[in-house]
N, C-alpha and C positions, 0 to 999 in steps of 0.2 A: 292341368299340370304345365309349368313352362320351362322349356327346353334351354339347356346350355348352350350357347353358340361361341365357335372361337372368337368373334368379334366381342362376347363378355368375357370370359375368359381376361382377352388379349389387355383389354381398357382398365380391367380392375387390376392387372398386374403391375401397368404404366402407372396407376394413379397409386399406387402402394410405393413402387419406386420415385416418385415427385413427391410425394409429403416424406420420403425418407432424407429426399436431397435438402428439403428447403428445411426443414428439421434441423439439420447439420448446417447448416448455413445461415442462421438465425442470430446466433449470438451479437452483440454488441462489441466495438472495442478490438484491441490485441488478444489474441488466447494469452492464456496466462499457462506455467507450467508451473508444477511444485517448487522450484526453484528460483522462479519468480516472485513468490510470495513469501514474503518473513515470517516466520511465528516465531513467538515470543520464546528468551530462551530460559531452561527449563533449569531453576534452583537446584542444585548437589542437597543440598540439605532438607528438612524435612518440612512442609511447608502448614505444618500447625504450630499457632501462637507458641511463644517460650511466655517461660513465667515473668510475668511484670509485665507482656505484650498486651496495650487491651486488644488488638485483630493482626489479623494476620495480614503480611505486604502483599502488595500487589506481586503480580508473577512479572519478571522482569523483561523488558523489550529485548534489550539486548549487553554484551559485555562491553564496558568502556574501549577494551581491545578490536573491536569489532568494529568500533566509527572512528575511520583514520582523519587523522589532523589535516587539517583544509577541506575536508568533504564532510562527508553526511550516508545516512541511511534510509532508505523510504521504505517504512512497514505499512501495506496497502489495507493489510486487515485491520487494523489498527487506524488507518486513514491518519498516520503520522511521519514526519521526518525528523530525525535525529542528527544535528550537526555537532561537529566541533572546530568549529573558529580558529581556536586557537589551543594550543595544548595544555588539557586540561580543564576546561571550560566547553561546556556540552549546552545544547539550547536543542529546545523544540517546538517543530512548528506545523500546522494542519497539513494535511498532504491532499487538500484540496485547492486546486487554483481557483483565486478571487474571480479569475474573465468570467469563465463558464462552466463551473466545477469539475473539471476534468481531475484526476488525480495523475498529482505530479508524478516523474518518473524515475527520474536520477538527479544526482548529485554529483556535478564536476567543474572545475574551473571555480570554484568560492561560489558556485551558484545552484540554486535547486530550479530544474525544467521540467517545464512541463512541456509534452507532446505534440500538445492540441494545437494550439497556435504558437507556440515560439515564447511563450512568456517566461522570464528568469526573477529568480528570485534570491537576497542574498543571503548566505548560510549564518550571518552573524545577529541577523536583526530580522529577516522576512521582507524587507523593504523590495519592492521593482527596482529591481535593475534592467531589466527592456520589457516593455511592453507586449502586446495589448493589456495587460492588466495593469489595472489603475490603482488597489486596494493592496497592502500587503498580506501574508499569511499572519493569520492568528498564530499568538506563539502559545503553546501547551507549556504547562506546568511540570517537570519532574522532577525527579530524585534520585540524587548517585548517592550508593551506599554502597562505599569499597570499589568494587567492581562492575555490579550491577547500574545499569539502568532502569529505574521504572518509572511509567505516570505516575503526577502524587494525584 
């Protein structure tokens, strides 16, 4: 039969609090909060086909009222940005940076940055406007209808 000794005890307590610590200290990146993260916003109306529809639309990103003029939007779960240029005129573009995929973070000053290294990009076209990245943002395809924004 083998005996408990406070020196086992003591050592399995230590090592249950260190995988608890590195546990919690593992993640990748900024924490993100609920409020951080976009979901997409949610149709008033009912979201089965009407008659003459052949499928039903996508679930919309966001409201036209929601991406102010000269800025933009970053939906991280979606891995997309939503700008508008100019009033009226909406464009979107991956919300992955070309350097090293980092996902962009904001939208200010006509430009979309990213975090990681400094890289900007412009709200109208995706093109670099300062570097390290060489490659623009792919522009996404969508669709305003009415109010709505969705991916097509």
């Amino acid at each position: 039969m083998t005996e408990t000794t406070r020196r086992t005890v003591v050592f399995g307590a230590g090592t249950a609090g260190l995988a608890a610590v590195l546990t919690a200290c593992a993640s990748y990146g900024t924490p993100e909060t609920e409020a951080d993260v976009e979901a997409p916003v949610e149709e008033e109306a009912s979201s089965a086909p009407k008659k003459g529809e052949a499928k039903a639309k996508a679930k919309a990103l966001a409201d036209t009222g929601d991406i102010p003029e000269g800025g933009g939007k970053v939906f991280k779960n979606q891995q997309v940005v939503v700008t508008q240029p100019t009033a009226g005129e909406f464009k979107a573009f991956s919300a992955v940076c070309t350097h090293q995929g980092c996902t962009v973070a904001s939208v200010s000053n006509q430009t979309i940055n990213c975090p990681c290294h400094g890289s900007k990009f412009s709200i109208a076209d995706g093109s670099v406007t300062d570097g390290p990245a060489g490659s623009p943002l792919e522009e996404k395809q969508i669709e305003v209808d009415g109010e709505k924004i969705r991916l097509a």
